[in-house]
C-alpha positions, 0 to 999 in steps of 0.5 A: 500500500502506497503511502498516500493512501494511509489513513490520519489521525485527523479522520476520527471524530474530536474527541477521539483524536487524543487517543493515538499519539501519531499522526497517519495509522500505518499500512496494515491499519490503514487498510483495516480502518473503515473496516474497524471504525465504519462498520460493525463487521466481524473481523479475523486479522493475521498478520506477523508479530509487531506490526500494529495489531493493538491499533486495531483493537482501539478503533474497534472500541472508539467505534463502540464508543462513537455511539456515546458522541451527541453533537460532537459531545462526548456523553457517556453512560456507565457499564451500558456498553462493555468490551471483553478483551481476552489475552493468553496471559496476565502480563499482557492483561496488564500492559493493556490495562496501564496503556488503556487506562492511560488514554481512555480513563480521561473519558470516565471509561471504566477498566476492569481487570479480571484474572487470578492476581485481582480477586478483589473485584465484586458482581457491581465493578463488573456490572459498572465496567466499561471495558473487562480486560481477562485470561480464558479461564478466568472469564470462564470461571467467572461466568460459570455461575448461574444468573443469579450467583451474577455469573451472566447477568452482564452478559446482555450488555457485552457488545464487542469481544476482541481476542488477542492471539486467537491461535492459543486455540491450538494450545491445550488451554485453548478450549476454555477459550472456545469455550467462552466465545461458543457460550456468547454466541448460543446466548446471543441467539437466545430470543429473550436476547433480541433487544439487547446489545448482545444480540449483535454482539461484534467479534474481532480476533487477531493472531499470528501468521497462520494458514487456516484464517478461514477456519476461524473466521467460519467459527466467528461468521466473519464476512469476506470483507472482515479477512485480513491475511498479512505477511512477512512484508508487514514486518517493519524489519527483516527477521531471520528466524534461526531452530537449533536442536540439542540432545537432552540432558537428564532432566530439564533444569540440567538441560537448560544450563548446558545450554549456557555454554552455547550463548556465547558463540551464538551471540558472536556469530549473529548479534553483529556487535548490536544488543542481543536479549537472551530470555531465560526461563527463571529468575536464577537462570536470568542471573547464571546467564548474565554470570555466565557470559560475564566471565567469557568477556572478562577473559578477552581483557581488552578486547571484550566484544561487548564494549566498543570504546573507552566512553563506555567503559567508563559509563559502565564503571559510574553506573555499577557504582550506583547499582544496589545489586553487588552482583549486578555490579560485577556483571555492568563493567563487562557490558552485561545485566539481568533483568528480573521482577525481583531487582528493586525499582532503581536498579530496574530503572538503571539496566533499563536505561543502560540497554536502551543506550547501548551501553549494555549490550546483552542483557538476560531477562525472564519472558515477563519482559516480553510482554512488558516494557517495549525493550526491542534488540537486534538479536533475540536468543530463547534459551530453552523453549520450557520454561517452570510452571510455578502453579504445576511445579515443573517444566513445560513448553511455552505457549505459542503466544510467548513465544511468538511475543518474545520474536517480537522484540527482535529488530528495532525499526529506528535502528535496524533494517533487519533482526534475528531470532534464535531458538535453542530447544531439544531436538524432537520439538525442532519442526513444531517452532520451525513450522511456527515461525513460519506460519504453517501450523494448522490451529485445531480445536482442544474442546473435545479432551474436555467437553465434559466439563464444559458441556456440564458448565452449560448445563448448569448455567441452563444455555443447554436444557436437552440434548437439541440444546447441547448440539446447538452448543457444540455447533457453535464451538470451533470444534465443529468447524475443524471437524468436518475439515480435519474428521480425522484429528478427532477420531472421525472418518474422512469423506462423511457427510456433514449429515453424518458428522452432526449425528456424531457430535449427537452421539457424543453429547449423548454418551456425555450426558448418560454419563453425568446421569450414572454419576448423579451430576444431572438428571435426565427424563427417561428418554434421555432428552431433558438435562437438568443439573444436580448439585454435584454437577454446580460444585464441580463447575463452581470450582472448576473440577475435573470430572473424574476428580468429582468422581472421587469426592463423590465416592468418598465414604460417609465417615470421612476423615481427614486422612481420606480427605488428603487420600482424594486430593493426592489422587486429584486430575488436577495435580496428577502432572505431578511426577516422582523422580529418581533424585526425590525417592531418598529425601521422600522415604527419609520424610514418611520414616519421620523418626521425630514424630512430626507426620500427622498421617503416614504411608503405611504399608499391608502389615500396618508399618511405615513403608520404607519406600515411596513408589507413586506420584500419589505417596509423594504428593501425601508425603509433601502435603504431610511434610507441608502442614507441620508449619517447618517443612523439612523440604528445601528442594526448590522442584519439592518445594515448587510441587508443594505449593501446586498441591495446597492451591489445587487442594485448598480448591478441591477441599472447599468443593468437598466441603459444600458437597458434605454440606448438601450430603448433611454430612457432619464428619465430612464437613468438619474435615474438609473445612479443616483440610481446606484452611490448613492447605491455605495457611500450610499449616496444622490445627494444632501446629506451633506456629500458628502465628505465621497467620498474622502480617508480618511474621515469618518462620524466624519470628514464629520460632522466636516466639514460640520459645518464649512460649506465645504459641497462640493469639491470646498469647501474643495479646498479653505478651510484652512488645519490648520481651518480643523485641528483645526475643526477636533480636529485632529493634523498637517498635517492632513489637507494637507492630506485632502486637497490632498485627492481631488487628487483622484478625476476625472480633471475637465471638462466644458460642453457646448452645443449649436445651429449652422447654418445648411443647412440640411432641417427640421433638427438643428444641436447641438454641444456638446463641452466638455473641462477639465479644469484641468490637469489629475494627472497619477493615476492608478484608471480610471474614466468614465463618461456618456454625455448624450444627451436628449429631454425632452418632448419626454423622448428621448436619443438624444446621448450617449457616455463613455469618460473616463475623464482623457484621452479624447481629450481636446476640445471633441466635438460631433454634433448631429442633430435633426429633429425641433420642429412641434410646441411648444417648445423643450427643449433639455438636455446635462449631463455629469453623471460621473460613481462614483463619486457625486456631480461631474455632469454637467448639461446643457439645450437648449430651442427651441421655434418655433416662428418667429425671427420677433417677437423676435425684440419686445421681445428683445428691438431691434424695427426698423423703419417701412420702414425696416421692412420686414416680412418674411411671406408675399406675395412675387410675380414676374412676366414676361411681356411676360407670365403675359397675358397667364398664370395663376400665383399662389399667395403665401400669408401670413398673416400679423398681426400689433400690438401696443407697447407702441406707436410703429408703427404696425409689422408683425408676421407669423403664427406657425401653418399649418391649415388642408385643410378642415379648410383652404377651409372653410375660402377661402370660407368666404373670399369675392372675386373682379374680376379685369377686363379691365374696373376697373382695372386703376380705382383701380390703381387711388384710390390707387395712390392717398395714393402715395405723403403721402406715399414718403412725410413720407420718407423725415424725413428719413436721407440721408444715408437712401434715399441712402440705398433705392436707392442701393436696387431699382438698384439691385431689378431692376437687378435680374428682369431683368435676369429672363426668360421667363416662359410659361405654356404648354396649353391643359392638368391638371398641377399636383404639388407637393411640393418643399422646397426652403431653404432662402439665402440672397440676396448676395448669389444668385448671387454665386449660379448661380439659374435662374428662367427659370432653373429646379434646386431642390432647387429653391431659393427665392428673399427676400429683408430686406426691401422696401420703397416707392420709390422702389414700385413705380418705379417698378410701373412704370416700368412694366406699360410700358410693359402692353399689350393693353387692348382693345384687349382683348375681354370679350365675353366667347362665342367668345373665349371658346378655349382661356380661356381653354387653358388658365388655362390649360385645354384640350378642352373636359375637363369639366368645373366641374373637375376644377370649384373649384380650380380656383378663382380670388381674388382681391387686396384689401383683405387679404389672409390666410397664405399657401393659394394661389389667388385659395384658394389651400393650397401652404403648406407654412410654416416658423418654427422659434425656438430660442436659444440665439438669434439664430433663426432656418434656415428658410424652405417654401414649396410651390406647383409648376407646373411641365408642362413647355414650351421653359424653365423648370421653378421649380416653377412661385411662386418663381418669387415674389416681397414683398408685404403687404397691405399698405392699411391696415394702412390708415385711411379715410382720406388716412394718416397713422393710427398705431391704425388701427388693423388686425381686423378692416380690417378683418371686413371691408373685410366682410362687405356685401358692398363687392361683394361675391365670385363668382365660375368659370363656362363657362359662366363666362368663357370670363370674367375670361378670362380678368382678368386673363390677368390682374393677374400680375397688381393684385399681383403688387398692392397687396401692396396698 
């Protein structure tokens, strides 16, 4: 293109002329312009390495931002219109951020930069950017969240999408690229998309020389118009472009310092005497370099190459003195430096400046300079084409991009009509740079070795909703587009139909989707057509998981602990580069032997013993990991110590994602473990490690050990500790003390964690309140500190609650209830920990034991025995009865078993039984339990003998204080009061009374006179009477007063014969009932024996059950079950069983002679009962009929004197 036809500065609108700082665009921009700034076509531009392709990118954004300009103003409107600009690398992110800010920033155009330095960013900077300047995976993993995590709800705004060095496709990172722009342009199509910028979203790609442009311009629908191919003619200087090959060396790093030996004699034969850059893969391969070719010119003497005259020799020798580096210094006077991030800002700037002179000629630098400060040389030697990956811990190629930047630097346009570039690599990699220096590498697609994750992604951010959908999205990809140009790269035969080739991206999102749905990530329909995502399937694209490390998380057994939880991150996709290398198996085994004991976990071999040798990549990375989180890792290995940092990055990551999926499983083990796990690979550190004071700023390894010798070990410590001890232990000057001690200013408020039980009136449930308090005053810092509290049974391994507070803004006192179903039997023991997210040493732990056990028996354990007549078990038979039905209808008997100890001379108590029996259990002890019918004719004779016990009995009360007498008499009137107000009850005569259970929670006596409950009344939760205790006046004067109230006895007749309707209807049953359908469930027992707990005077199982659990003294809400009778006539009645008086055998605790005997036992009596002296039980027929009839008249007397 002839120079008359390039394009001025002057063509822009006004207020856009600012922006470049020349005055005509050159050829290869001159030539793109009305495409770039007339038109809103998509683009794909190839052309070589330093020929003004940024240019291109800024006339794209003014053309965007013209829309802004109203009558030659300038009006912006903040966050409306945004521009993604997508680099392979941080560093040249960040050139184009400083260059950017520089000429837009004026405008109030905001500039945002996203990538794995700045984590600062919120969903607000990103919704008011202007312009977002990011890495692939970084915008990846950004937009991998939903819409409503802000993941995609900038996305409507994105109008233009420029991709700096698109042939990073080609590169094994090149898939979350495709990814990214393949998800824009399926939302675009999107129809809820129609009226927003990102329907016409516009596409300008850029990249190197490379022979399938059409490819890419297909992939991003470019128009003819938009494809821009330059060549070599399109380079301002000549570059000669130079491949040498080298046998490799034993491993990398001996491979790339054998190549310093060859530097010398390569600058001599190319660089012509002008400046040469020599790019090194390290800092320290930087220096050895410069010391390197130092040394070769000093033996020149005089006649060093690098030095032309006297002049500057004698600048060289004034600028070394200024230099801080000493050994900078050395290498200046022979014409050489190094160049590095880690020179100090003056030294930085003096190499700078030496090199731009000429007065350094050589100067040796790391690839970061590449893509920095415009440094450009005649010569450019890249001394290895590897370079360590300090997030994988080991050598690997560079990308092509860095590559193709570093050629970039050769030849100076003022200065040069030509350059030189010389790559030195190994002898197997010599066709892949020549071919990429020349331009003649075809880029192909990466997505199909990851499309899994990826298609999950998509899955989850709801773009692909069925299986349509997903081809849709792989149709988009530039997979797609290279598959039916190369099929046979991608396991595809050649010659097929484009028909074909879309059944077989069908086939492959098929099979992908059957295979998220075997492993529960998603689910589909059963026809295979629907995708919805699991939560599984949110973590793994949350945190950017490999698939098959999702597997294992998810495979993770259910009592997880922390040594399983490091067994799943050694075996991670995402660390297994990893490799175990010969030199590293002595110094690995001497750590697992760990004779010093500081290993948590070890590698143990099949008899149980440390393994003496380490064989896997997998042991190595545990051993690392080990070795790491002692706080003093033994490792001094640089490769070691490398690989170790890569592990607790990738498994601080892989932790947390195992944290939130324990989370979601309510796993409470598993998720104490990982959040452990995660916060100790941040911090490299153990929770129970020495040093834990390496958290704060400002302390180190030194400090740490310094301290914990005079023994500050935690924070609380280093509160209280002196600043002048500390200065004087660190051997360090004031007021470096004070700067320690306000270094715990950093730290998250202190907080109080407490937890307990209260009253709850829910049935079978406790309630438990979790009360959190901070304690200190939180400073206004910009860091946010976060915490989990956490709530969880032990022996179920079951999360109870869960919650994220952030501790520096949470309403002081927090409190949360939680209710829980009560143990069935045993004990629970419930866990409260408040896990802070960062920090250790911080947490909070509190535990609650739930016992189920009765609150009586607690008494003994507590020291707190009452005297006997005060003494009310809870579980003992409590029966009342009417006057006017106790003769008609059969009443139902609840008793419980009454248990009596010894201690230490004490009179005998009562404890309940914790355990339901089965039926078929209960129905076998009913049946050896021996039976006594009451009938008229014994009856007053039974009431006699156990009359005679009553003198002894009151006598025994006379040693009682009057204020007792008083207490006893206030309970006699009002036990008097509430008989009085029940009515009456009858049972409907003719039909089987079905029951089911009713649970009737316990209220004190003073509460039912509040309640309102009636006997005679149907409520559905009837109450139960329950007194504290009973006396010997009470029982009697009940006694007495319902023995005025018997019906004549010699009315009753006894003959079954005579009165067969009468006894039928008696128990319910219509005249044609057979005897047989309820033979079995009624039985008679008499008064003298004891019953087991939840049966009834039939031997039917009431369900009865009393649950005690007991926490500080505070014991459970009480809960019964019983059956009751629904058939009722005149009045509903829920239950006749309710209606009870206490009642225990008193009998129990008399001798022969008719006294008192504490040293009777439940046991004795148990076998007295089953003496054969007493008569067996004897089964209901119809011959017995009549006289069941009688002493079922007598019932209400049988329940009275089941007290004595």
């Amino acid at each position: 293109m002839d120079s008359y036809t390039l394009k001025c500065v002057s063509d822009l609108p006004a207020p856009f002329r600012s922006t470049f700082s020349f005055r005509y665009f050159n050829s290869l921009q001159s030539e793109c312009f009305p495409v770039c700034f007339h038109s809103d076509a998509n683009m794909v531009v190839s052309a070589p390495t330093g020929s003004g392709k940024t240019v291109l990118f800024e006339l794209c954004i003014l053309r965007l931002l013209s829309r802004f300009i109203s009558e030659e103003k300038f009006i912006h409107v903040k966050g409306t219109l945004k521009t993604i600009y997508i680099a392979p690398s941080k560093a040249l992110v960040q050139e184009k951020l400083r260059d950017w800010n520089q000429k837009f920033g004026s405008w109030g155009i905001n500039c945002l930069e996203l990538t794995g330095d700045n984590e600062s960013y919120s969903l607000r900077n990103i919704q008011e950017a202007d312009i977002i300047l990011t890495t692939p995976e970084k915008f990846d993993a950004v937009t991998r969240h939903s819409l409503k995590g802000g993941g995609l709800s900038f996305f409507s705004d994105i109008a233009l999408l420029l991709i700096d060095e698109v042939h990073l496709l080609n590169d094994p990172r090149g898939a979350a690229l495709e990814a990214i722009v393949s998800r824009i342009k399926i939302l675009a199509q999107n129809p809820d998309m129609k009226l927003s910028s990102l329907a016409n979203v516009r596409f300008l790609a850029v990249s190197a020389t490379i022979p399938n442009i059409e490819d890419l311009a297909e992939w991003l629908k470019v128009p003819v118009q938009g494809i821009k191919r330059f060549g070599e003619e399109m380079r301002p200087v000549k570059l000669t472009t130079k491949v040498f090959g080298y046998s490799p060396a034993k491993n990398d790093f001996l491979f790339e310092k054998r190549l310093q030996n060859y530097i010398f004699d390569i600058l001599m034969q190319y660089s012509r005497g002008k400046s040469a850059l020599v790019f090194c893969s390290t800092r320290k391969g930087a220096q050895e370099a410069a010391q390197c070719l130092s040394h070769v010119a000093m033996t020149y003497g005089y006649s060093n190459p690098f030095i032309k005259d006297k002049e500057q020799q004698e600048r060289l020798r004034e600028a070394s003195l200024s230099c801080s580096d000493k050994q900078m210094q050395s290498y200046i006077i022979y014409g050489v430096g190094y160049h590095n991030g880690g020179l100090c800002l003056k030294d930085r700037n003096l190499i700078e400046s030496l090199f731009l002179k000429g007065d350094i000629q050589i100067l040796c630098t790391t690839n970061t300079l590449a893509h920095g400060i415009n440094l450009p040389a005649h010569t450019v030697v890249i001394k290895s084409t590897q370079h360590f990956n300090k997030e994988k811990g080991l050598y690997m190629e560079y990308d092509r991009s860095t590559v193709l930047q570093m050629c970039g630097r050769a030849g100076r346009p003022p200065f040069d009509d030509t350059g030189v570039v010389i790559i030195m690599t190994r002898r197997d990699t010599v066709h892949l740079y020549e071919n990429l220096l020349n331009g003649c590498e075809m880029v192909e697609s990466q997505l199909l070795s990851c499309v899994t994750e990826h298609l999950t992604a998509e899955i989850v951010q709801l773009t692909v909703s069925d299986i349509t959908r997903a081809i849709e999205w792989m149709k988009c990809s530039y997979l797609y587009v290279r598959m039916k140009k190369n099929p046979g790269n991608y396991a595809v035969k050649k010659g097929i139909s484009s028909g074909r080739i879309e059944r077989h991206l069908q086939e492959i999102c098929v099979q992908k989707a059957n295979e998220l749905s075997k492993h529960q990530m998603i689910w589909t329909d059963e026809d295979g057509f629907l995708l919805k995502p699991l939560e599984p399937a949110r973590l793994m694209t949350k945190y950017y998981l490999k698939f098959d490390s999702m597997k294992l998380i998810m495979q993770t057994p259910l009592n997880c602990t922390l040594e399983d939880a490091l067994r799943i991150i050694s075996r991670a996709e995402e660390i297994a580069w990893i490799q175990l290398r010969r030199n590293e198996k002595k110094l690995l085994n001497d750590i697992n032997n760990d004779k010093d004991g500081r290993l948590r976990f070890h590698i143990l071999s099949d008899n149980g013993k440390r393994k003496k040798r380490i064989q896997t990549r997998e042991e190595k990375i545990f051993v690392l990991v080990n070795d790491c989180l002692t706080g003093d890792p033994s490792v001094r290995d640089l490769s070691l110590t490398q690989d170790m940092n890569s592990i607790c990055s990738n498994g601080c990551r892989i932790s947390k994602c195992m944290k939130e999926f324990f989370i979601y499983k309510k796993n409470y083990k598993g998720t104490l473990n990982s959040t452990l796990l995660a916060k100790s690979l941040h911090q490299k550190l153990w929770d129970d490690s020495p040093y834990l004071l390496k958290q704060l700023p400002g302390i180190g390894m030194v400090t740490a050990k310094a301290l914990h010798s005079m023994g500050v070990q935690s924070f609380d410590a280093l509160a209280e500790a002196d600043p002048r001890r500390i200065e004087i232990i660190t051997g360090r000057k004031y007021p470096f003390g004070n700067h320690i001690k306000d270094s715990l200013l950093s730290l998250p408020p202190k907080v109080d964690l407490k937890v307990e039980e209260t009253e709850c009136q829910r049935r079978d449930k406790s309630k438990l309140v979790v009360t959190l308090t901070r304690m200190t005053q939180s400073l206004q810092s910009i860091k946010r500190h976060y915490a989990d509290m956490i709530l969880g049974s032990e022996e179920d391994n079951l999360i109870l609650f869960h919650e994220k507070i952030r501790m520096d803004e949470f309403s002081s006192p927090y409190s949360a209830t939680i209710f829980i179903s009560n143990p069935q039997q045993g004990k629970l023991t419930v866990k409260a920990d408040l896990i802070f997210e960062e920090y250790i040493g911080l947490d909070l732990h509190q535990k609650l034991v739930l016992i189920k056990e009765s609150s009586f028996n607690l008494n003994y354990k507590k020291g707190k025995m009452q005297p006997f007549s005060s003494i009310v078990p809870e579980d003992v038979c409590v029966i009342e009865d009417q006057e006017d039905t106790a003769s008609r209808a059969p009443t139902e008997e609840i008793h419980g078993s009454i248990k009596s100890k010894r201690e230490n001379g004490s009179m005998p108590s009562f404890n309940l039984l914790d355990e339901d029996l089965e039926e078929e259990e209960l129905s076998a002890k009913v049946n050896e339990v021996e039976r006594k019918i009451l009938t008229a004719e014994n009856i007053f004779e039974s009431i006699r003998e156990k009359a005679k016990s009553l003198p002894e009995l009151v006598a025994s009360n006379v040693a009682h204080s009057q204020s007792t007498e008083t207490l006893n008499f206030a309970r006699k009137r009002a036990r008097e009061k509430q008989l009085e107000s029940h009515s009456e009850v009858e049972v409907s005569e003719g039909e089987n009374i079905p029951t089911w259970p009713v649970d009737k929670p316990y209220i004190k006596p003073s509460e039912e006179k509040q309640s309102g409950h009636k006997v005679g009344g149907l409520s559905p939760d009837p109450e139960e009477f329950t007194f504290k205790s009973f006396t010997g006046e009470t029982i009697f004067d009940h006694i007495r007063k319902k023995a005025k109230n018997f019906p004549p006895l010699k009315t009753l007749e006894s003959d079954p014969l005579k009165q067969p309707e009468l006894c039928t209807d008696a128990f319910g049953v219509s005249t044609g009932t057979k005897c047989d359908d309820f033979m079995g469930d009624i039985t008679l027992i008499s008064d003298l024996e004891t019953r087991e707990v939840g049966k009834d005077a039939c031997g039917n199982r009431v369900g009865k059950k009393v649950n005690h659990s007991i926490y500080s003294g505070s014991p459970y809400q009480t809960f019964e079950t019983t059956k009751v009778s629904p058939r009722v006539s005149g009045t509903d009645v829920a239950d006749l069983s309710s209606i009870k008086m206490l009642s225990f055998d008193i009998s129990m605790l008399k001798d022969s002679k008719g006294k008192s005997d504490p040293r009777i036992t439940f046991e004795s009596r148990r076998k007295q009962l089953h003496s054969p002296s007493v008569p067996q039980k004897q089964r209901f027929t119809l011959a017995t009929a009549g006289k069941a009839r009688e002493a079922e008249s007598f019932l209400g007397f049988e329940t009275v004197f089941s007290f004595l």
